[in-house]
C-alpha positions in Angstrom: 4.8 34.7 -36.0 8.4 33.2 -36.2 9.0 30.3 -38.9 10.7 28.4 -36.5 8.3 28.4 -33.6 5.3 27.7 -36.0 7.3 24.5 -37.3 8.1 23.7 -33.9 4.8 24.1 -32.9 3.4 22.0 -35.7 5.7 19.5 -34.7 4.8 19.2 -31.1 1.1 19.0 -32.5 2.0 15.9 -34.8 4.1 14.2 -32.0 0.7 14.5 -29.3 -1.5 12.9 -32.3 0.6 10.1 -33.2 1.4 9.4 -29.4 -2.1 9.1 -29.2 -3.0 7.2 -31.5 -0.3 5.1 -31.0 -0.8 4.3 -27.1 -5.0 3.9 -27.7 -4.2 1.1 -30.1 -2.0 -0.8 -27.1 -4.6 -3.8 -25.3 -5.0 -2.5 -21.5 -3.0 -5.8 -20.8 0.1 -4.9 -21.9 -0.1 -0.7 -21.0 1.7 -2.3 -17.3 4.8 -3.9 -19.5 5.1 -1.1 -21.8 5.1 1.6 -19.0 8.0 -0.1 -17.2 10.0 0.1 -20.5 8.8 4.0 -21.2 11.2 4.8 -17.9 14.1 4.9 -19.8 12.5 6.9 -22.5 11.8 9.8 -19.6 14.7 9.5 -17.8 16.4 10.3 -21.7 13.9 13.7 -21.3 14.2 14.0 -18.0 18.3 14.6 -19.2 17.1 16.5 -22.0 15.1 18.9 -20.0 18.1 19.7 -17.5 20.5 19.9 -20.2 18.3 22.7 -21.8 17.7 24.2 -18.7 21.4 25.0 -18.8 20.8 26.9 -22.0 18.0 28.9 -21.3 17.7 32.9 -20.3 14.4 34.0 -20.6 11.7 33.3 -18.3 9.4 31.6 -20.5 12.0 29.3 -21.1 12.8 28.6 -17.6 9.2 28.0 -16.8 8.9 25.5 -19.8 11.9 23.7 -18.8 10.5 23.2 -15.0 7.6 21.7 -16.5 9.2 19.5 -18.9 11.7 18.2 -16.0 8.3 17.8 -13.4 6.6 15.6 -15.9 9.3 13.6 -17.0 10.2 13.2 -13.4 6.5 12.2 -12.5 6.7 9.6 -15.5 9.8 8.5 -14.3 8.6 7.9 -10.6 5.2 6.6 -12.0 6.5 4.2 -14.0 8.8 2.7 -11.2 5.5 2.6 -8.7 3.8 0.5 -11.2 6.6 -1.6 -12.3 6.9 -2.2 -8.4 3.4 -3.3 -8.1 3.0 -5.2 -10.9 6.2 -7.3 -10.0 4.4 -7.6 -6.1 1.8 -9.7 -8.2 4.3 -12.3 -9.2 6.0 -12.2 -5.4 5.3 -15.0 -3.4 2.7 -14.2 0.2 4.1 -15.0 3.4 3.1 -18.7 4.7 0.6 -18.1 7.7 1.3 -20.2 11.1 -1.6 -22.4 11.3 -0.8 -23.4 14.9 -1.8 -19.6 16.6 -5.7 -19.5 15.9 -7.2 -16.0 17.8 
């Protein structure tokens, strides 16, 4: 096996555990706030996946690349969905006309 795709690998690995570890130890009331501040983070990957994807000639890499740019597109998206709806909490609802009872 290559030296440089085991230490890659190995470095992927540590990156999932400490993202775990890091987002299970966030209070589920402030997971809404810090998602709307992660879409910048993915649009930075979402760059990042289509710069590489200018790099790449095999067709494991192009297939990796797709994925990487559809989930960092997805977390982009999601993240603006959310914000959206947790800023509709805070809008104000739409005075009903007391004067047309059905």
């Amino acid at each position: 096996m290559n030296a440089e795709l085991l230490s890659n690998l190995g470095l992927f690995v540590l990156a999932l555990l400490v993202g775990f570890e890091v987002i299970s130890k966030i209070p589920a009331t402030l997971h809404t706030p810090m998602m709307s501040g992660a879409n910048s983070i993915h649009g930075v990957i979402l760059v990042g996946a289509v710069l590489i994807a200018g790099v790449v000639d095999t067709p494991a890499g192009y297939i990796l690349t797709l994925i990487a740019a559809a989930f960092a597109t997805m977390n982009v998206v999601g993240g603006y969905v959310v914000t959206d709806r947790m800023l509709g909490m805070f809008r104000s609802r739409p005075a009903r006309d007391k004067g047309s009872d059905s």
